[in-house]
C-alpha positions in Angstrom: -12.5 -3.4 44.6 -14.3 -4.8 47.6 -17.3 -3.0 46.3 -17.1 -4.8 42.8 -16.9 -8.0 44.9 -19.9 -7.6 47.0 -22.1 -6.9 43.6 -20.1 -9.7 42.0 -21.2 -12.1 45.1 -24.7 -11.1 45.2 -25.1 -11.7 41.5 -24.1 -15.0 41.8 -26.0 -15.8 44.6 -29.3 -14.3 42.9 -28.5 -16.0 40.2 -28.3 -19.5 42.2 -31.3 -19.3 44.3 -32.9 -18.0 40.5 -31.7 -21.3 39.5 -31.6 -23.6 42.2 -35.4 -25.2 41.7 -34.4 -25.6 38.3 -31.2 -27.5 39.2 -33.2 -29.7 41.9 -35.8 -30.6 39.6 -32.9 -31.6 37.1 -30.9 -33.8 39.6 -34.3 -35.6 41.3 -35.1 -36.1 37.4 -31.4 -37.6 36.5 -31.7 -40.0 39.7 -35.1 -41.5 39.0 -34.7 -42.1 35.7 -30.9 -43.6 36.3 -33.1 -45.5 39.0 -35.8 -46.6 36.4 -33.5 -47.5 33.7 -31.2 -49.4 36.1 -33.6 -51.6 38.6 -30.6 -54.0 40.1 -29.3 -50.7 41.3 
C-alpha cells in the first residue's frame, strides 16, 4: 500500500513539473489578455 502510494505521488508530481510550463504559459496568457481586453482594470 505505501508502495502504491509512493509510485502514485511520483506520478503526479512528474506529471506536474511535465505540465507546469504549459500551465504558466496558460495563466500569464489568461491575465494579459483579461488585462488587454479590460484597460480600466
Amino acid at each position: 500500500m505505501i508502495n502504491l502510494l509512493k509510485e502514485t505521488i511520483g506520478y503526479v508530481t512528474g506529471t506536474l513539473l511535465h505540465n507546469a510550463p504549459v500551465l504558466v504559459f496558460g495563466i500569464l496568457t489568461a491575465a494579459a489578455v483579461k488585462v488587454y481586453a479590460d484597460p480600466e482594470n
